[in-house]
N, C-alpha and C positions, 0 to 999 in steps of 0.2 A: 449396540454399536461399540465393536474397539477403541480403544482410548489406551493410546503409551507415549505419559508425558501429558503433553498437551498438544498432542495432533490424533483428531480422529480421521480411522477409517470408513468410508460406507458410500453407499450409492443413495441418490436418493429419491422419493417414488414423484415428488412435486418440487417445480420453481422454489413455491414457497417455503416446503420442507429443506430445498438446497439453501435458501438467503438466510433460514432460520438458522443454521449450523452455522454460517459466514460471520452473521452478528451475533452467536455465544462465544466463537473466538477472537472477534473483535473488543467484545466486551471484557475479556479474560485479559488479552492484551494489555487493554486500556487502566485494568486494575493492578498493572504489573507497575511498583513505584520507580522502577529501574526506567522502564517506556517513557513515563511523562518529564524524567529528567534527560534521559534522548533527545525529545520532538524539542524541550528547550534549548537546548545544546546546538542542534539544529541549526533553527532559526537567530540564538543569538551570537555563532561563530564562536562559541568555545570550544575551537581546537587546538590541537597539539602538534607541532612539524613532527615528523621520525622520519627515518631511512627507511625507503621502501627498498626489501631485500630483491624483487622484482625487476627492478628500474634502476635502481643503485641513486636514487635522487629522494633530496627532502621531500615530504609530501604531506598533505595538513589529513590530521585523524580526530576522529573522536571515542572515545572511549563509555564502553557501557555494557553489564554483564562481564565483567572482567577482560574485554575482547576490546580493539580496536579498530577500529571500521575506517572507511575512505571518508574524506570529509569535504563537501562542496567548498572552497577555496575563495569565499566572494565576501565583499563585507557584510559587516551584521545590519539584518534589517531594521527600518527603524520602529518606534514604539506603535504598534495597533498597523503595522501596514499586511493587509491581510494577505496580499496577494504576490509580495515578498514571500512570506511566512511560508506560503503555501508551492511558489517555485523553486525554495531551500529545499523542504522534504521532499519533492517531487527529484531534483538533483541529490539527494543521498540515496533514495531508492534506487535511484539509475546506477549509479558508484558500485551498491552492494547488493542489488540484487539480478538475477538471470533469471529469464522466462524457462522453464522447463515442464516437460510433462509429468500428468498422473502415471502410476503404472498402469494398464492397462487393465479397463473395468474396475476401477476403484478409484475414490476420490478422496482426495485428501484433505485435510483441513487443518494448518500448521497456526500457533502464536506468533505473531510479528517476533517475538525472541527466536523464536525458533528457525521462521524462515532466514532472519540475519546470519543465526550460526550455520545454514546450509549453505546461505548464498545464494538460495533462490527456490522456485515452486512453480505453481499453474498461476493460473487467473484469479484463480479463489483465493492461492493465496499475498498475492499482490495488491488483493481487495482489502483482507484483512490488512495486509505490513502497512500502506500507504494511511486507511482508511483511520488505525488506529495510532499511528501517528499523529493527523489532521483531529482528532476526536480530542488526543490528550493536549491540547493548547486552545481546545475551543469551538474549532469548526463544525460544525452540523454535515452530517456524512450520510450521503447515498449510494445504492448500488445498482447501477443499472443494468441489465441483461438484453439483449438482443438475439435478433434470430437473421439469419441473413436471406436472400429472395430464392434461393438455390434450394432450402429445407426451411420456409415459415413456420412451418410447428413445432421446430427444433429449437430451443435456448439454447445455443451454442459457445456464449461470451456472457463475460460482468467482469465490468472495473469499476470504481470510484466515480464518483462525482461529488463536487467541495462546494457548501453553498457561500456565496460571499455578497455581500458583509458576515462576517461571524454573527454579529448581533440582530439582525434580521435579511435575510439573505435575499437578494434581487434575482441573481442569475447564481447555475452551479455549472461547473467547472468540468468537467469530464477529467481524470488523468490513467489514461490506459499507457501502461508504458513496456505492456507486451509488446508492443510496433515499433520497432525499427524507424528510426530519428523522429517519431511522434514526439511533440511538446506538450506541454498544458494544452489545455480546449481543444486539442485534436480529435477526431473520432472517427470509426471505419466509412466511409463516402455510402455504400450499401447496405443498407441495414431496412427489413421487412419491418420488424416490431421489435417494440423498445418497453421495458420496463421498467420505473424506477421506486426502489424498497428502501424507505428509512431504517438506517444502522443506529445513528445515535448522533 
């Protein structure tokens, strides 16, 4: 399988073989010390105003990888509130990153660093950016996959699911935020079959 950087190429022959590829670069991610200073930053509001040359207006950033990113504008959550934590990341993905497709017959599979410095990716890799985010502060992270009633035997989709409580998890969380004004816990209305793969 190609490998330039930390994004592989390849198709892959099983579900399983696909979530298996999702969580070695979630895992890579999550081993990046830059990442777990992010997801902090995050959720405890340290950012920074600058002039967005776009807008011509202050606008709050955060800074990571020597880049500076859009930065959720809200106060810092407060200590252990999980569900805070988890609407912050869910609002900086949205800021920084754009749903885009694979090239055609190939799938890709980017580092949460890497989707950031693109500005965006597929599903897979919204899985990874989101997933190892929520991983590097604690969260316990799923991947769910669906086929919708149109093509059942087709895995068509996977995003994230966040389980909460951090420390033993009651319900998870869906956050697909391929969808157009989708929030937390939203999910597709039609959906055949559903599967969900511990990430970490």
């Amino acid at each position: 399988m190609p490998t330039v950087g930390w994004v592989k190429y390849d198709r892959s022959r099983s579900i399983q073989e696909h979530v298996a590829k999702i969580r070695d670069m979630s895992l890579k991610s999550v081993r990046d010390p830059e990442l777990r200073q992010l997801a902090v930053k995050i959720v405890s509001g340290s950012f920074v105003w600058k002039l967005n040359p776009r807008t011509g207006k202050q606008e709050p950033y955060i800074r990571a990888w020597d880049k500076y990113f859009h930065a959720p504008a809200q106060d810092v959550c407060p200590p252990k509130d999980d569900e805070c934590e988890l609407v912050r990341i869910w609002d900086f993905v949205v800021l920084n990153f754009r749903y885009v497709y694979d090239p055609q017959s190939i799938d890709t599979f980017a580092t949460a660093k890497l989707s950031l410095d693109a500005g965006g990716g597929d599903c897979d890799d919204a899985q990874i950016l989101i997933g190892a985010l929520a991983m590097a502060i604690g969260f316990p992270v799923r991947a769910r996959v669906i086929s919708t009633p149109d093509d059942p035997g087709n895995w068509v989709h996977i995003y994230p699911c966040i389980g909460l409580p951090k420390d033993n998890p009651t319900h998870w969380i869906p956050l697909d935020m391929t969808v157009k004004d989708f929030r937390p816990g939203d999910e597709w209305p039609d959906v055949a079959k559903a599967l969900d793969f511990p990430i970490g």
